[in-house]
C-alpha positions as CSV (number, residue, x, y, z in Angstrom):
1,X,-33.6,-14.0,1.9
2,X,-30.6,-11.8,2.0
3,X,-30.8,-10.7,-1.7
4,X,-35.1,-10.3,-1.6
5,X,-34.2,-7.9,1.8
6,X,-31.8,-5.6,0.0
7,X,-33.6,-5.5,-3.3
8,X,-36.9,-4.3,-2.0
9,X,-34.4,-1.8,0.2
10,X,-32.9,-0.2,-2.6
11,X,-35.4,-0.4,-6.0
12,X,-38.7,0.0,-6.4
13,X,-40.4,-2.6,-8.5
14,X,-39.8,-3.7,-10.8
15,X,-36.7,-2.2,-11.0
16,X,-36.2,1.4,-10.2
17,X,-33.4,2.6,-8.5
18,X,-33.5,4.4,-5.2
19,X,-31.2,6.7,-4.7
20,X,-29.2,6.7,-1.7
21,X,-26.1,8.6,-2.1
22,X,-23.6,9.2,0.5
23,X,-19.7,8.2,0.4
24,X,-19.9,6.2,-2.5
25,X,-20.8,9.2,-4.2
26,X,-17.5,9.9,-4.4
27,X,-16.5,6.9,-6.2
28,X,-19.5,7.1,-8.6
29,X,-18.0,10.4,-9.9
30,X,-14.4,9.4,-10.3
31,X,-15.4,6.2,-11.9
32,X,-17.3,8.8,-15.0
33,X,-13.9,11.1,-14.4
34,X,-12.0,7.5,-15.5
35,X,-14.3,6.9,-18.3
36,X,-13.4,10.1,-19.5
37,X,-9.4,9.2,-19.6
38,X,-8.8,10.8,-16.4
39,X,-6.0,9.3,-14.3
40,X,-6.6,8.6,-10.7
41,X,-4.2,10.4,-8.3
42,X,-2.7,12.5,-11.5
43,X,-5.8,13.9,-12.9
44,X,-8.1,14.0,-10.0
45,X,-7.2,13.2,-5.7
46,X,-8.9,10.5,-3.7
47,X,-7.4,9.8,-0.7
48,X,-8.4,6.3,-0.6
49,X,-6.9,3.2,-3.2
50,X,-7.8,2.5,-6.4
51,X,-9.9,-0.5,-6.1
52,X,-13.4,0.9,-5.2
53,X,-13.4,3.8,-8.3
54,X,-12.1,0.7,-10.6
55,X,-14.9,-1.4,-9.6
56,X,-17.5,1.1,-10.4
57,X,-15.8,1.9,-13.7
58,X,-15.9,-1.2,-14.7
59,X,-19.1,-2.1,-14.9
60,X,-19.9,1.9,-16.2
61,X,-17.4,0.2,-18.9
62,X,-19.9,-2.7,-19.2
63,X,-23.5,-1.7,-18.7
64,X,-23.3,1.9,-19.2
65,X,-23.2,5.0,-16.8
66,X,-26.8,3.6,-14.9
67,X,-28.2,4.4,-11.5
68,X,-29.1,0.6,-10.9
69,X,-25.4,0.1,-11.1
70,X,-24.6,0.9,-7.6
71,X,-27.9,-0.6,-6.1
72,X,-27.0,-3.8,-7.9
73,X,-23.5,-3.7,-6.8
74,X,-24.5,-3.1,-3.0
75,X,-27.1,-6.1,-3.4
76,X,-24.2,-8.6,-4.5
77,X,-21.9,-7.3,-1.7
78,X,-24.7,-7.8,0.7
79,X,-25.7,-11.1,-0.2
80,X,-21.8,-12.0,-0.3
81,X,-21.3,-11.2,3.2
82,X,-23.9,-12.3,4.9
83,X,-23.0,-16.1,3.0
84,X,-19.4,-15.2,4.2
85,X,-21.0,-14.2,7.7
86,X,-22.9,-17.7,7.6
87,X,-20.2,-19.6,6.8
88,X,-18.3,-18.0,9.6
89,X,-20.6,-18.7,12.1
90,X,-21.2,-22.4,11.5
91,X,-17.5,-23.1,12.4
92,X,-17.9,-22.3,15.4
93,X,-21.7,-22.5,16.3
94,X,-23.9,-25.2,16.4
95,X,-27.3,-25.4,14.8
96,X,-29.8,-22.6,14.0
97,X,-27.5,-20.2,16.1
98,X,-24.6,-20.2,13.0
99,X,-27.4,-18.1,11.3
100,X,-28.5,-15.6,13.9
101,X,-24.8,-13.5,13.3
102,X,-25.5,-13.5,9.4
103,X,-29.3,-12.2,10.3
104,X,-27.7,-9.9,12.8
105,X,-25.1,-8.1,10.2
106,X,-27.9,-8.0,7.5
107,X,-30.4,-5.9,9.4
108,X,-28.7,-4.4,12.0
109,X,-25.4,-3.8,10.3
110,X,-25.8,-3.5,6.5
111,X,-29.4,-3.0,6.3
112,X,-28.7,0.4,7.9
113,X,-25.5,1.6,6.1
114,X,-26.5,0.8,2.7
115,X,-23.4,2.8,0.6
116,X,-21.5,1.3,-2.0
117,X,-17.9,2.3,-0.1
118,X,-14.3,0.8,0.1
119,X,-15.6,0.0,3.6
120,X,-17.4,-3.0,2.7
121,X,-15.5,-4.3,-0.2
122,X,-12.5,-4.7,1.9
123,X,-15.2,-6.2,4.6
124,X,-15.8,-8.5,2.1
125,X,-11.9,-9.4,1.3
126,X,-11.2,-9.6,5.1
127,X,-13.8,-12.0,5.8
128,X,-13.0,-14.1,2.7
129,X,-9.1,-14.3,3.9
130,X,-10.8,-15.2,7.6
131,X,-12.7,-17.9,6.0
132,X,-9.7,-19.6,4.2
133,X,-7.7,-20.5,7.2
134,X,-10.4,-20.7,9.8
135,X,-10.2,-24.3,9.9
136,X,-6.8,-25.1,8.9
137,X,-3.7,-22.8,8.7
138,X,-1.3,-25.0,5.6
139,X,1.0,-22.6,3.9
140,X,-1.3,-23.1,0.8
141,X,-4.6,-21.6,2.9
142,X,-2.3,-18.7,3.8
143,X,-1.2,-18.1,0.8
144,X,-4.7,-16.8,-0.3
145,X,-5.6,-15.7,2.6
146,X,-2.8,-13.5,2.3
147,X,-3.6,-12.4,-1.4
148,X,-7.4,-11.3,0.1
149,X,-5.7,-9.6,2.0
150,X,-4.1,-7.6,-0.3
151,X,-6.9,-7.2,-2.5
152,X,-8.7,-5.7,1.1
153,X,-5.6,-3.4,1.1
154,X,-6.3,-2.1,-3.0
155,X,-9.9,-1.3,-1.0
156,X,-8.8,0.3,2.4
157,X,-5.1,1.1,2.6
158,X,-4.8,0.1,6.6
159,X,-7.6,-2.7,6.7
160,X,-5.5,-5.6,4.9
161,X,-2.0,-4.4,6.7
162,X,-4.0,-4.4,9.8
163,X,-5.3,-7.5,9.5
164,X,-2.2,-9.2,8.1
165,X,-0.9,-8.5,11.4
166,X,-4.0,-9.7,13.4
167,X,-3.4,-13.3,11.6
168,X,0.3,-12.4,12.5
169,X,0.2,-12.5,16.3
170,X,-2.7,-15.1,16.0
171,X,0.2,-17.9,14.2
172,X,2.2,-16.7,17.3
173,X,0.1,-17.4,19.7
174,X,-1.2,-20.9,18.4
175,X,2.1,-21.8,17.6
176,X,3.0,-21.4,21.4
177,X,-0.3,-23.3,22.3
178,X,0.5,-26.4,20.0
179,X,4.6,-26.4,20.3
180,X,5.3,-26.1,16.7
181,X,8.7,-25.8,16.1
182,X,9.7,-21.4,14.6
183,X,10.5,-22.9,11.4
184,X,6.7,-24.3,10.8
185,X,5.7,-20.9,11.8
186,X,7.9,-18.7,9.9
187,X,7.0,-21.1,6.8
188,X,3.7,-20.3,7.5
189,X,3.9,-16.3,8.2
190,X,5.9,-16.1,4.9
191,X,3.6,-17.6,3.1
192,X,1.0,-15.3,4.5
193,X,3.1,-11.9,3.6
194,X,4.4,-12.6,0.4
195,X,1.6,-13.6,-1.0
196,X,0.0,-10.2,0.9
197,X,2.8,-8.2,-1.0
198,X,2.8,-9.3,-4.3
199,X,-1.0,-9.1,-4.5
200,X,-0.9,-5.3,-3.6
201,X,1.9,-4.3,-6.4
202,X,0.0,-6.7,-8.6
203,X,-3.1,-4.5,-7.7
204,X,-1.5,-1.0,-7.5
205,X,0.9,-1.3,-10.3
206,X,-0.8,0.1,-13.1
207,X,-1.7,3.4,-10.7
208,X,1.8,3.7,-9.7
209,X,3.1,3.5,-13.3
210,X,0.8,6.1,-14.4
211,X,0.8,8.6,-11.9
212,X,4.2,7.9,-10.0
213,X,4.7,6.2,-7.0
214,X,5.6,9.7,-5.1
215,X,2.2,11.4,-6.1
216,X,1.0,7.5,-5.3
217,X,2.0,7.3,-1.8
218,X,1.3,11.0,-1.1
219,X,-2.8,10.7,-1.8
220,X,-3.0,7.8,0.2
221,X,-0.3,8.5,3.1
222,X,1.3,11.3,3.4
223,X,-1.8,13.6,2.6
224,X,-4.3,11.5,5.0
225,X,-1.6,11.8,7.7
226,X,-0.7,15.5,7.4
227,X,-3.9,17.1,6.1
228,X,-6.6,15.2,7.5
229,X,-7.9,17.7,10.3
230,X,-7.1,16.1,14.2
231,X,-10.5,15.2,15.9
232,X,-11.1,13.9,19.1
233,X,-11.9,10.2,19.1
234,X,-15.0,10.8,21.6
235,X,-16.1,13.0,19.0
236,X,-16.3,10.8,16.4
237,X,-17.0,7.8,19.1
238,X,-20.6,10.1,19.1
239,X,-20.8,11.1,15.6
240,X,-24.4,9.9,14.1
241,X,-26.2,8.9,16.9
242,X,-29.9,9.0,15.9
243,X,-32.1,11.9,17.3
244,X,-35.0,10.8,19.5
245,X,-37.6,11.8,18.4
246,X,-38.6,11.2,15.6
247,X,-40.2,8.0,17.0
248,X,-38.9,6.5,14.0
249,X,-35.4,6.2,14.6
250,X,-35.5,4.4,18.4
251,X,-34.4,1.4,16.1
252,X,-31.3,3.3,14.7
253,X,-30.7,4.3,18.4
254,X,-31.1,0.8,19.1
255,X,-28.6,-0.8,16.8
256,X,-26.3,2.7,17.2
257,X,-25.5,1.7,21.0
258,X,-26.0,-2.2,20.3
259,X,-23.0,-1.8,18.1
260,X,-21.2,1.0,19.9
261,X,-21.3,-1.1,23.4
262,X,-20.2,-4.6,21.5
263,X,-17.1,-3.0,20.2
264,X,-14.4,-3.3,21.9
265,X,-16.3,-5.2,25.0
266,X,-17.0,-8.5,23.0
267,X,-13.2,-9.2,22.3
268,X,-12.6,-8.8,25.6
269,X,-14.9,-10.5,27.0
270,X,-14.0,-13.7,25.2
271,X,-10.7,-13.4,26.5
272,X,-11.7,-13.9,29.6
273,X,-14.2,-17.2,28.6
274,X,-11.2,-18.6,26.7
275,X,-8.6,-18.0,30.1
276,X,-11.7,-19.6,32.6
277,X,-12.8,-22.6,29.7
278,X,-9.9,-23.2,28.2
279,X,-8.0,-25.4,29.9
280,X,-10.5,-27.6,31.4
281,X,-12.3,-28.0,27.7
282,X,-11.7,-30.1,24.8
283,X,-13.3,-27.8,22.8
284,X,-11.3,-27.8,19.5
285,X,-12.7,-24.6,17.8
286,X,-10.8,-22.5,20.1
287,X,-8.2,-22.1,17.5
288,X,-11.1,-20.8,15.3
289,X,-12.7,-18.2,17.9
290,X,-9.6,-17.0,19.0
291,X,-8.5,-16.0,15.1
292,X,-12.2,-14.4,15.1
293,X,-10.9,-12.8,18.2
294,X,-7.9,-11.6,17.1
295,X,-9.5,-10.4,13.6
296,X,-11.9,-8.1,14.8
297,X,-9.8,-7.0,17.9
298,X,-7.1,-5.6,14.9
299,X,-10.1,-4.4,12.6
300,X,-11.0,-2.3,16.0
301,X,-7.8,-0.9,16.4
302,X,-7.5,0.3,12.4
303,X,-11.0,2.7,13.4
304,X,-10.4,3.3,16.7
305,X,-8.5,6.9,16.3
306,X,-11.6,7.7,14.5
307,X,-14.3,5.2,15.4
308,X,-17.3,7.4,13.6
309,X,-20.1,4.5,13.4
310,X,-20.1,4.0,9.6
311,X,-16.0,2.5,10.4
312,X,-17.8,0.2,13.2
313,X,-20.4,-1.1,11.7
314,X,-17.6,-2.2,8.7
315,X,-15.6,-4.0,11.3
316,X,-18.3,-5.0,13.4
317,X,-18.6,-8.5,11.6
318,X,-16.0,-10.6,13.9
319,X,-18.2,-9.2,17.3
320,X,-21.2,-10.5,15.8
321,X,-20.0,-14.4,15.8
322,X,-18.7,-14.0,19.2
323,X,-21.5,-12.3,21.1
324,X,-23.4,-15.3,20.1
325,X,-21.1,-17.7,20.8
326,X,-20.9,-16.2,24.6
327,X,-24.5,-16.1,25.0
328,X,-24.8,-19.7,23.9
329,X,-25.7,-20.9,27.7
330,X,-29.6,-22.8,27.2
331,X,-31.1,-21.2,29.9
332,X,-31.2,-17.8,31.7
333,X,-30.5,-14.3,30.6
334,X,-28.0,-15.4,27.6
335,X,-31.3,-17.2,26.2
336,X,-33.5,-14.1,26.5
337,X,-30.4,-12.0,25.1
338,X,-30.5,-14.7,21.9
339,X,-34.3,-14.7,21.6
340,X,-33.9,-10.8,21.7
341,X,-32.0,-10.6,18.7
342,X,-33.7,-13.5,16.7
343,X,-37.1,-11.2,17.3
344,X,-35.2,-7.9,16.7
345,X,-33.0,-9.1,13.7
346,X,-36.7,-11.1,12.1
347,X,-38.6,-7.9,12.7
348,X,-36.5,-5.6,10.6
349,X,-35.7,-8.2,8.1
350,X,-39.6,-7.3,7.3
351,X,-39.4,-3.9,9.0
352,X,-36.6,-2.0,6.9
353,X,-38.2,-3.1,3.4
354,X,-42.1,-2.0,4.4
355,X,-40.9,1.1,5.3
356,X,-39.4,1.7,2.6
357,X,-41.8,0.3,-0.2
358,X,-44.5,2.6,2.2
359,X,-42.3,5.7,2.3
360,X,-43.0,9.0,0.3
361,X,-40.9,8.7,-2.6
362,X,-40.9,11.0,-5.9
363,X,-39.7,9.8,-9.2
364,X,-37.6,11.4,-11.4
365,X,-36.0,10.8,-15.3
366,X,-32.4,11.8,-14.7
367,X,-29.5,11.0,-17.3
368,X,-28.8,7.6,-15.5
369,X,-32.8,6.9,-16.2
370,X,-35.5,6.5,-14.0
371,X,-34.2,6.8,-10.0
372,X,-37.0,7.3,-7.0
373,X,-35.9,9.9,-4.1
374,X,-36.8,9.1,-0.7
375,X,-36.3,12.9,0.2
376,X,-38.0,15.9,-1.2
377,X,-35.0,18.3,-0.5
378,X,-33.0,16.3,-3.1
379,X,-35.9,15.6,-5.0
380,X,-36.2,19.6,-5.7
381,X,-32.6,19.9,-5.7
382,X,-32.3,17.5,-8.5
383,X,-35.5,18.6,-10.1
384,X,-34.1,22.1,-10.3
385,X,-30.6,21.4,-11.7
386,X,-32.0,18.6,-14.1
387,X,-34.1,21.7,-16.0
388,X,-31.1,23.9,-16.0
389,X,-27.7,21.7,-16.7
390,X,-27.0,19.5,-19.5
391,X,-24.9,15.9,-19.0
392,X,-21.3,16.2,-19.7
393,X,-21.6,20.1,-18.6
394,X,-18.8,21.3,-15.7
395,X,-20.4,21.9,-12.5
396,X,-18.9,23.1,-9.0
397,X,-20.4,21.4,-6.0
398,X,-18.4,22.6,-3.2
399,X,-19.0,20.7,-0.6
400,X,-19.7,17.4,-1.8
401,X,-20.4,15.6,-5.2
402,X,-23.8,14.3,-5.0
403,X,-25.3,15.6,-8.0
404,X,-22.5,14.7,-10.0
405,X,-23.1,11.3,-10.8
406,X,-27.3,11.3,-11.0
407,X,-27.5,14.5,-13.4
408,X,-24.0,13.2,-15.7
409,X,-22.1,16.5,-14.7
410,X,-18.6,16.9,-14.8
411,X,-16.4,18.1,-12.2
412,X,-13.8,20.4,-12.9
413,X,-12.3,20.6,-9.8
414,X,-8.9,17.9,-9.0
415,X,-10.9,17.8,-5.6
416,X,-13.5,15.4,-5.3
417,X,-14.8,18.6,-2.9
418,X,-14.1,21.5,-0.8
419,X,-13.4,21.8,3.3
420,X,-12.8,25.1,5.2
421,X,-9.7,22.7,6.6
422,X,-6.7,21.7,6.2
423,X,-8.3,19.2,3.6
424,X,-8.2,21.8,0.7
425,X,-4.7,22.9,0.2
426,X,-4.4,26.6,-0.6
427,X,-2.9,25.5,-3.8
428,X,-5.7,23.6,-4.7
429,X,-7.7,26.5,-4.1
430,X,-6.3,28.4,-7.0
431,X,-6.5,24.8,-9.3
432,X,-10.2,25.2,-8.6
433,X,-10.4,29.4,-9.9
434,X,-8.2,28.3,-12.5
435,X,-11.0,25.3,-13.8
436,X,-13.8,27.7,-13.2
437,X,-12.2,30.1,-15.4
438,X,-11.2,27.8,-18.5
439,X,-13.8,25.7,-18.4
440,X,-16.8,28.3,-18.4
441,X,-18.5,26.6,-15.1
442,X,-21.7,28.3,-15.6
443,X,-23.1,26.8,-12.3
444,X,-21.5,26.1,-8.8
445,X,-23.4,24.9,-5.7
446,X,-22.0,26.0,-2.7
447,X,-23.0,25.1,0.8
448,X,-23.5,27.6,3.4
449,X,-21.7,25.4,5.6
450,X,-18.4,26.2,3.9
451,X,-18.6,29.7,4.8
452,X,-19.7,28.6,8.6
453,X,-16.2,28.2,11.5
454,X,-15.9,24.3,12.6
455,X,-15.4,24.4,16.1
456,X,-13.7,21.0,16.3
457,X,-11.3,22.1,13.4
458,X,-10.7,25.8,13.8
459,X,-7.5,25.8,11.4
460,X,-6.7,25.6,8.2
461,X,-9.4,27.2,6.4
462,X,-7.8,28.2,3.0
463,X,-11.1,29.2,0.5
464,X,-11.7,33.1,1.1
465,X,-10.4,32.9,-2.5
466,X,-12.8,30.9,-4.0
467,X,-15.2,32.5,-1.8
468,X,-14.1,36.1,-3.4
469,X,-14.2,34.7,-6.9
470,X,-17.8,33.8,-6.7
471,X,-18.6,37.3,-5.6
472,X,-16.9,39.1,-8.3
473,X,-17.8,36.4,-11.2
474,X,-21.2,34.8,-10.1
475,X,-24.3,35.3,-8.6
476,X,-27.0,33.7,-6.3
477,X,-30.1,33.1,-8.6
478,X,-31.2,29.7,-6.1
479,X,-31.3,29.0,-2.6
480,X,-32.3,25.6,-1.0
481,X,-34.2,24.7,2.1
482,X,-30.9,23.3,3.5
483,X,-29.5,26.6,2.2
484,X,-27.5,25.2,-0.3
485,X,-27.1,27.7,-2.9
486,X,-26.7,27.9,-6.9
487,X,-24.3,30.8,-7.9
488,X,-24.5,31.4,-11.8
489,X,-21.7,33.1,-13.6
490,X,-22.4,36.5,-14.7
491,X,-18.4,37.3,-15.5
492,X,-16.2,35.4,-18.1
């Protein structure tokens, strides 16, 4: 089912591509730049590990530079944690309910966020790791538990570390519930961290070799703590929530607050089940929920200094197996709440693909072949720069790299794009002149929003050079309905 829902979600049949863009763009782009011979961290920045970009470039290496690829790839996540989300669920629920959480995330989770990110292929290693010691907790079971969670670390820098040290405090607190003597348990919790550690240098060690572990630790620490601007968390806590109207989104609203009211309430919730239940059951999955517990409590705390909802839904997985374990009662109001989300999670399992398979779509031959746009801004976007740039040509998009990947361009930029923010580093900036000036760029799409104050981030804004280049040396010859604009170079 799983795998039927997402395909008819992201292709057209037979087996066009539809295009969907968003974060993974990024990755998309740095994966061609690696083809190439780039280096990752010495040649180009990305602020996130390796593993993501070396997934993508490996199956470029494979099948060829294709826009199936990523649809494909998000279709074998998908189906891969909704089994893991299944399998989850029927440790610690009984019947037809172990399937309701996996039906839940499909529709309501990754049915709506459909973007081939480090988000949910660290998801993926976090739930696999959760899976291995679920049931039993041998030094063996953490041992790869541990190495997922390294590999969800060569993904998302703080989601294995942050785990590792949900598992952590969960050994504590069942080795003070079962009297096992410290030795057991640090047996256990070094099992669990070496295995952790090795995986990562395992993982990293090429990338540390090649560009050096201080330019290493720099893209993925030092630069996200420094440079990253400071946002309020009740900014980002608000960040996406669906406009009403269009009529058409009161189901994104729906599943926007579903999931923003489950986390953190869930966790805490159960807390106080397991303190009234506990001691007067014999339920023996306890152990298992309260791991659950523990896991998604941690993977909460990781997004919660900036909990924008694409970081919830990713850690949302854990909430889902416990708000149907607590609304397990038969009979009253926990019953309706169950049948609620059998009907909801049923309806958009048939919902989600109709609409899509019934939306406007246009088609277009692009240098990754035949791909179907769902929106006619990018459709005339695309349409536009397809007539006028050749694959393997530089291109400047300033202020993010979707047309990168779907029309084979070439960034010249060590940027993967441009922010009026602390984010792009005036020396950066001048990296950026310098490759428009070597490498000819004939075209650079600029945003109008780079040139527009943020509010929430009113420091930092280092581009009037860039800005004053493109006057002197290019020209406007296109602007867009979102008023992007096309500046061609008039000056070499």
């Amino acid at each position: 089912m799983a795998a039927v829902f997402l395909y008819f979600r992201l292709f057209i049949p037979p087996f066009t591509p539809i295009l969907t863009g968003g974060d993974q763009d990024i990755f998309l782009v740095n994966a061609t730049r690696m083809l190439a011979g780039e280096i990752i961290y010495k040649d180009f920045f990305q602020l996130t590990p390796p593993g993501t970009t070396l997934v993508y470039f490996v199956l470029f290496k494979i099948f060829g530079v294709a826009a199936w690829i990523p649809n494909a790839s998000l279709i074998v996540v998908g189906v891969a944690l909704t089994w893991l989300t299944v399998r989850l669920s029927s440790k610690v629920l009984q019947g037809k309910a172990a399937f309701l959480p996996g039906l839940v995330f499909l529709t309501f989770v990754y049915g709506t966020m459909l973007n081939g990110t480090h988000h949910w292929h660290s998801a993926l290693a976090v739930a696999a790791a959760l899976l291995s010691i679920i049931e039993k907790r041998t030094p063996e079971r953490l041992a790869l538990a541990g190495m997922f969670l390294g590999v969800a670390s060569f993904f998302t820098q703080t989601r294995g570390l942050i785990t590792l040290l949900g598992f952590t405090v969960f050994l504590v607190w069942e080795q003070k519930r079962d009297g096992d003597n410290r030795f057991t348990l640090l047996k256990k919790e070094i099992s669990l961290l070496i295995t952790f550690v090795c995986t990562l240098i395992a993982v990293d060690a090429y990338f540390i070799w090649e560009a050096g572990l201080g330019r290493f630790l720099y893209c993925q620490f030092t630069f996200v703590s420094k440079y990253i601007p400071s946002v309020p968390s009740w900014d980002y806590y608000l960040l996406g929530l669906p406009p009403v109207p269009p009529w058409h989104n009161l189901a994104k609203l729906g599943i926007f607050l579903f999931v923003h009211l489950l986390l953190p309430l869930v966790y805490l919730l159960f807390l106080v089940r397991y303190y009234q239940e506990a001691r007067s059951s014999s339920n023996d999955s306890w152990a298992g929920l309260m791991l659950i517990n523990f896991t998604g409590l941690f993977l909460f705390l990781e997004v919660a200094p900036s909990p924008t909802w694409f970081r919830l839904y990713s850690a949302s997985l854990p909430a889902l197996i416990l708000v149907v374990w607590l609304a397990r009662s038969p009979t009253g109001l926990q019953r309706v709440f169950l049948r609620v989300l059998w009907i909801a999670g049923l309806a958009l399992a048939i919902g989600q693909p109709l609409w899509t398979q019934r939306h406007w779509r246009a088609y277009l031959d692009l240098p990754v072949g035949r791909t179907a746009l769902l929106d006619k801004e990018a459709r005339e976007k695309l349409q536009w720069l397809s007539q006028r740039t050749r694959p393997g040509e530089f291109f400047l998009q300033g202020a993010w790299p979707g047309v990168h990947f779907p029309l084979g361009l070439r960034n010249p930029a060590f940027m993967d794009f441009l922010e009026p923010s602390e984010y792009t580093r005036p020396e950066q900036v001048q990296r950026v002149i310098a490759a428009l000036g070597k490498n000819h760029v004939r075209y650079v799409l600029w945003s109008i929003r780079l040139d527009l104050p943020d509010n929430r981030r009113p420091q930092g804004d280092h581009l009037e050079p860039i800005r004053a280049y493109l006057r002197q040396h290019y020209r406007i010859v296109k602007t867009f309905p979102d008023f992007d604009q096309v500046w061609e170079r008039t000056i070499d």
